[in-house]
Phi, psi and omega in degrees: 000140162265188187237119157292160155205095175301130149212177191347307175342305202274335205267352188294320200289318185261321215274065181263143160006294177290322172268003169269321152347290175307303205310302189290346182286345191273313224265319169314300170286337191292316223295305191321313211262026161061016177263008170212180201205119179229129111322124169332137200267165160282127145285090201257129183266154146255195176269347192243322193200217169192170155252168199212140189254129159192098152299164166169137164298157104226137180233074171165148176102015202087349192291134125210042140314110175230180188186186167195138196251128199225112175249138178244157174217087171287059192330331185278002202306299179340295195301353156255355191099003163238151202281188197276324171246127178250064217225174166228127166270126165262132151253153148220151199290137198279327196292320173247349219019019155333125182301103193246011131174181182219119196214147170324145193219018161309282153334292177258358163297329189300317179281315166332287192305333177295327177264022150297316193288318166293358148274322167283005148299327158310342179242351183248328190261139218298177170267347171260069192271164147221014190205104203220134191241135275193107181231123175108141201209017193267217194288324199287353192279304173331324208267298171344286187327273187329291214285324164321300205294292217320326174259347165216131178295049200299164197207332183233158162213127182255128194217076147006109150265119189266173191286333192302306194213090168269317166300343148323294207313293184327298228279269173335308168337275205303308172291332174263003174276333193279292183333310210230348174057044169273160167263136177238115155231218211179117175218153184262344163304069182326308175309318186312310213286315182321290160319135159058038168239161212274312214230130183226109192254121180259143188191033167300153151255021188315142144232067149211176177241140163285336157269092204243355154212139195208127192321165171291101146115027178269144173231152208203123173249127203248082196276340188282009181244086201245035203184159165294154134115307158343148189142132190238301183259169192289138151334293165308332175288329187297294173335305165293355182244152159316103171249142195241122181243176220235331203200077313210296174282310180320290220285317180306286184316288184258336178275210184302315156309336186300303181308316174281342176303300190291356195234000166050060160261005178178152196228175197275004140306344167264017182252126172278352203164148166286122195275005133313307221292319171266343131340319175262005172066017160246004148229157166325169158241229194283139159243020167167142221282332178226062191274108153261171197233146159241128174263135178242121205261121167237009152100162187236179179257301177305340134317304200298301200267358150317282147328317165296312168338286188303311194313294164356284203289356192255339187253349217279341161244039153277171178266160190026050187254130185312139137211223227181117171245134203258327202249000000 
């Protein structure tokens, strides 16, 4: 037997916004509905960066896969010409665990993660949201953006100019204005971007927080906080908010929640739920037009190898697709 081996190329072709959308809302409901088995991922640290391990099962939902996703995440890397997240996927048949391919997993963690946020904008956010605003403007914003139209008809975008990297900002513009024919604007002002925006998406690698106030019926996906230590929004907004988490251990340890946990500005009585859990119809989502909801997103491995799946099944009886035989 071989082995494939996809790369960005392949997966541009099959992974597109809608459809890593469905998966993940699949892979989202299998976790809830006891069909699939994720270990917390691991950390291994460098002086520069870390790597990151995450296995995962999912046997329901159409599922019967498994696999692991191996991520470096070097923040300094732009700066040799690489990029700052890296990763490689292995999927494998859960019956032999034969290795049934190995393909880049860069490209889709990026779409994966986008479309984690367009699903909880789909159960959190009102449905006539049209205006969502952007703190962080690099790829992962591109991908929010992207995976977002597909579940809500945004018409405006508001976008944090930070001091640092005004070509980003530009860069990000120039792309949703051309892609999506958007109205884009552009402040230097946090409050500008917070305020009065429908969809509010963070996607920093801060470890202080930068947001600290946001309208009545705002919903907010809190992607940049992926690590101990991490944190983008004010506390006090989790307190006022519904917050909805991807993963309970994951989200205490790395996400957006760790840092007020650990400082015991909030207990795990302020968390309503697992964003299976509403995907799946056994908790509530938005329950009133001027609620506010946090999704705190730390990406799962049953995204990855969800995604990886779908990839899988699409190459896997073409003709002239690399592979490889290891065994």
């Amino acid at each position: 037997m071989k082995t494939l081996i996809l790369t960005k190329n392949d997966i541009e072709k099959v992974l597109t916004p809608a459809v890593a959308n469905e998966t993940v809302e699949k892979a989202f409901r299998a976790y809830s509905l006891k069909s699939a088995k994720m270990p917390p991922k691991s950390y291994l640290y460098f002086p520069k960066g870390d790597l990151r391990s995450m296995p995962a099962y999912i046997c329901g939902e159409g599922f019967d896969v498994a696999g692991i996703k191996n991520v470096t995440v070097h923040p300094d890397n732009p700066s040799n010409n690489l990029p700052a997240v890296m990763a490689l996927i292995i999927l494998n048949d859960p019956q032999t665990g034969f290795p049934l391919a190995v393909m880049d997993g860069t490209y889709l963690t990026c779409v994966r993660t986008g479309a984690a946020g367009a699903v909880a904008a789909k159960y959190l956010s009102r449905q006539d949201s049209e205006i969502a605003g952007f703190v962080g403007c690099g790829a992962q914003a591109r991908s929010q953006l992207s995976c977002l139209m597909e579940v809500r008809a945004i018409r405006k975008i508001k976008v944090w100019q930070f001091p640092q990297d005004k070509d980003c900002v530009r860069s990000f513009k120039n792309w949703a204005e051309k892609t999506f024919s958007l109205k884009v604007e552009v402040s230097s002002r946090m409050d500008a971007i917070t305020m009065n925006s429908d969809i509010l998406i963070t996607a920093t690698p801060s470890r202080t927080p930068l947001v600290y106030c946001v309208s009545p019926g705002t919903h907010i996906n809190a992607i940049g906080a992926d690590a101990p230590g991490k944190q983008e929004i004010d506390p006090q907004i989790l307190k006022q908010a519904k917050v909805v988490v991807d993963d309970w251990i994951q989200a205490s340890h790395s996400g957006e929640i760790n840092v007020p946990l650990t400082r015991k500005q909030i207990t795990k009585k302020n968390i309503h739920a697992l964003m299976g859990n509403i995907v799946a119809g056994q908790k509530r989502g938005r329950t009133s037009e001027q609620e506010i909801t946090l999704f705190d997103a730390t990406g799962l491995a049953i995204e990855d190898i969800s995604c990886a799946n779908v990839v899988y099944k699409a190459f896997k009886n073409r003709r002239g697709i690399k592979s490889i035989n290891f065994f």
